[in-house]
N, C-alpha and C positions, 0 to 999 in steps of 0.2 A: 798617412805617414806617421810614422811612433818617434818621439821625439823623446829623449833620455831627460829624467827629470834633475833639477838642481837642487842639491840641499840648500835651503834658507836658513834657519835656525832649529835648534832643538830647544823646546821647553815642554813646561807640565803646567797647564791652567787647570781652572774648575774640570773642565771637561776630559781632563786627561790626555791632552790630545799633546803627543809628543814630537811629530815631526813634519813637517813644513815641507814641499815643495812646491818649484816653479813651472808652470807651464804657461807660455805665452804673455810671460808676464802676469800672470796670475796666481796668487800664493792660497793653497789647500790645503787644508789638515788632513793627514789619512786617517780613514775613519770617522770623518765628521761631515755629514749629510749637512747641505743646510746654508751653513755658514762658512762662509771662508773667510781668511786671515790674509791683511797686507799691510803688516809694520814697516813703512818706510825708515823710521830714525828710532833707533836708541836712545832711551833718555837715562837720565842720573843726575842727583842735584838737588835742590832743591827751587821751587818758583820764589822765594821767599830772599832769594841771593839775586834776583833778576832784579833791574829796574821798572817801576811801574809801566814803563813807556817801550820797553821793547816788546817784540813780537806782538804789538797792541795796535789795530786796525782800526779805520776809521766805524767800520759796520762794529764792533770792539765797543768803543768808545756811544754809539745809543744804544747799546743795550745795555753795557753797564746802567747808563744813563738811566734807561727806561726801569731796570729793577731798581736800584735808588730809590727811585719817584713810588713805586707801589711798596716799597718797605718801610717809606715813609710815610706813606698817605693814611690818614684818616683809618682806623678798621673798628671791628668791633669783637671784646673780648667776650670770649667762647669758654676761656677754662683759665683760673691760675691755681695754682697747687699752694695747700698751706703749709707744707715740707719742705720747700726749695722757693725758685724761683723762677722756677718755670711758668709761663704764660702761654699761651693759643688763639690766634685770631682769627679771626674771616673778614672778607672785605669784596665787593660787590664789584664787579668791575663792568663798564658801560658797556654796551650790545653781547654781555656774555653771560649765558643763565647758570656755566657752572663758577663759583665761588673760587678766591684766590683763599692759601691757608697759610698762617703764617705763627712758629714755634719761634719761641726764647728762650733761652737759658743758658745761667755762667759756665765754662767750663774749669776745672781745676787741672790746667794743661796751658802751657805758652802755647803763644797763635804759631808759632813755626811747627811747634807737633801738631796741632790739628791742620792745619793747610796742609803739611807732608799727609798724613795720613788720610784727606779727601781728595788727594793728587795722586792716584796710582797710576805706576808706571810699567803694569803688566799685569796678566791676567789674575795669578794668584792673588794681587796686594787689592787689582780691582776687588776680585769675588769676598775679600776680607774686609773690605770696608762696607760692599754693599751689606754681608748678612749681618751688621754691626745697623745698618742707618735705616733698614729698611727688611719688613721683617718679611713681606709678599714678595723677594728676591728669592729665584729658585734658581738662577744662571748667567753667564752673561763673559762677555769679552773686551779688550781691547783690540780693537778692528783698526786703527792708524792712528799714531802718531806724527802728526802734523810739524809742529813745530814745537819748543820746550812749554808754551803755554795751551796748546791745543793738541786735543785728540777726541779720535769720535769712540762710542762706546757701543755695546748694544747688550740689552738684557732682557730677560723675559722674570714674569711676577705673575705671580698664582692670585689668582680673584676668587671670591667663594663661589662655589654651586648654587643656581644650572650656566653664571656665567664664565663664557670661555676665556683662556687667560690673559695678559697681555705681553706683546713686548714691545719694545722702542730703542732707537737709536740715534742717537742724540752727539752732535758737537759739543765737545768742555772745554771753556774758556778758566782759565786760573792765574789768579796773576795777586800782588802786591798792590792795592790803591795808594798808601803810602806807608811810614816804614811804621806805622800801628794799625793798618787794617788792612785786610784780604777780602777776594770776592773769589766763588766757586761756581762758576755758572754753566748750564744747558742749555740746548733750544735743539728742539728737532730737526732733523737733517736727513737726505736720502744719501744710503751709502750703494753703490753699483755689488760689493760683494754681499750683501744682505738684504736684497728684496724683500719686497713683501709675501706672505703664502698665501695662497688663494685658496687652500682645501677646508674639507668641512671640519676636520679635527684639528686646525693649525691655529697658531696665537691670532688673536688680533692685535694690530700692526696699530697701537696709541701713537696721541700725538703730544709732546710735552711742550705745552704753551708759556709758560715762564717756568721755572726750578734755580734753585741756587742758597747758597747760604755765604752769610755776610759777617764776617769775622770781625772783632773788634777787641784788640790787647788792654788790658784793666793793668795789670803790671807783668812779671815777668814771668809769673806761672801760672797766670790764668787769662782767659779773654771771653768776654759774650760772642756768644752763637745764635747767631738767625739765620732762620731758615723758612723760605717764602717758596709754594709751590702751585700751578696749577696744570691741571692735565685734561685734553680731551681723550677719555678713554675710546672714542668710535663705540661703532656698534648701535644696537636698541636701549644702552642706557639710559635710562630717563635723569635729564640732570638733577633730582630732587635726590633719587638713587645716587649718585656718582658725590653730591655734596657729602652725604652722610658718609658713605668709604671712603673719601679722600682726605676728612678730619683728621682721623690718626696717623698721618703725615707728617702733621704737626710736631708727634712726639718724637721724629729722628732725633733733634737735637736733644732730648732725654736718654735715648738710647747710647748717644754718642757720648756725652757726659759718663754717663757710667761706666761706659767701657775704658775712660779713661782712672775712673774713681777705682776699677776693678784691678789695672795697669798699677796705680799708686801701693796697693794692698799686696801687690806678690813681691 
């Protein structure tokens, strides 16, 4: 039996994909193999007008918890820059052979532009922030909108040759800690409309074991950015391999700095 489809919405993300319908409760891009789309909720706003405490769940509350404790803990400096103030660390973490990586640096932007601008709230503002923070971003979407502090995302990153690329999909918590600092966090997640692919040419399905960046207001046009990451990319990577590509992580928050220094100059 043919069942007449629903319009959802019309937009235009990375992918081009402009229109949306319902079947069975399930929302598909036409034209887009792969990946389907189910935004439950519209958002607009900012998280930065939220109270620390709303939409903040007790599972919320130790992870925060848990990034704190590793953004604090003990590391060991890898890079500081005699230009700026940028820093790079790494830090060991117990039963895990690949390395936690973790970037510094001031930005010349109030904390409410940079949290808006790490909080996208659709595809194109995702895909604008990702090729700004991360330079092995080659795609990627807003898959649901949870609540005004959660959505899950999903994207795919180009790896160098002969290995195969990756992608991942991941829950984002973003919220206010209090009214001078922000936290921006990930943890991986399975989404029903984005399995995994199993074929010999398809990404490999990584897993983001910590991610996040930690905002801190200096005064009212600027604030420190950190940015703490690790990732099990799967696969035959040897963790000795995956420490070495995973470093340059570190310099999102260089990247994102600029972008802001480049915003100041037009």
């Amino acid at each position: 039996q043919t069942r007449e489809p629903n319009l959802v919405y019309s937009t235009q993300g990375p992918f081009d994909t402009r229109l949306a319908f319902s079947f069975e409760g399930v929302y598909k891009p036409v034209g887009f193999k792969g990946i389907m789309i189910h935004s439950k909720m519209p958002q607009s706003g900012s998280v930065c007008d939220l109270a620390p405490a709303e939409f903040r769940t007790a599972k919320d509350e130790a992870q925060v918890a848990q990034f704190l404790s590793f953004l604090n803990a003990e590391c060991t400096l890898q890079h500081e820059s005699k230009k700026s103030d940028f820093k790079q660390y790494y830090q060991s973490v117990e039963g895990n052979p690949i390395v936690m990586i973790k970037g510094q640096c001031t930005v010349e932007a109030s904390l409410r532009e940079v949290v808006n601008f790490l909080s996208p709230t659709n595809d194109k503002e995702f895909a604008d922030t990702m090729k700004v923070a991360d330079t092995m971003f080659t795609g990627g979407r807003l898959m649901d909108t949870l609540d005004p502090k959660h959505k899950i995302f999903y994207a795919t990153f180009k790896l160098p040759k002969p290995v195969y690329d990756r992608d991942f999909v991941w829950e984002e918590f973003n919220t206010m800690l209090d009214e001078s600092s922000a936290i921006v966090m990930g943890q991986a997640v399975e989404h029903p409309d984005c399995p995994e692919r199993k074929g010999m040419l398809d990404y490999v399905r990584a897993e983001i074991t910590t991610s996040g960046y930690h905002l801190k207001a200096l005064d009212d046009k600027t604030c420190y950015l950190s940015y703490l990451v690790q990732v099990n990319p799967k696969g035959w990577i040897p963790p000795m391999i995956v420490n070495l590509m995973s470093a340059d992580q570190a310099t999102n928050v260089k990247r994102i700095r600029n972008h802001f220094a480049a915003k100041r100059k037009q």
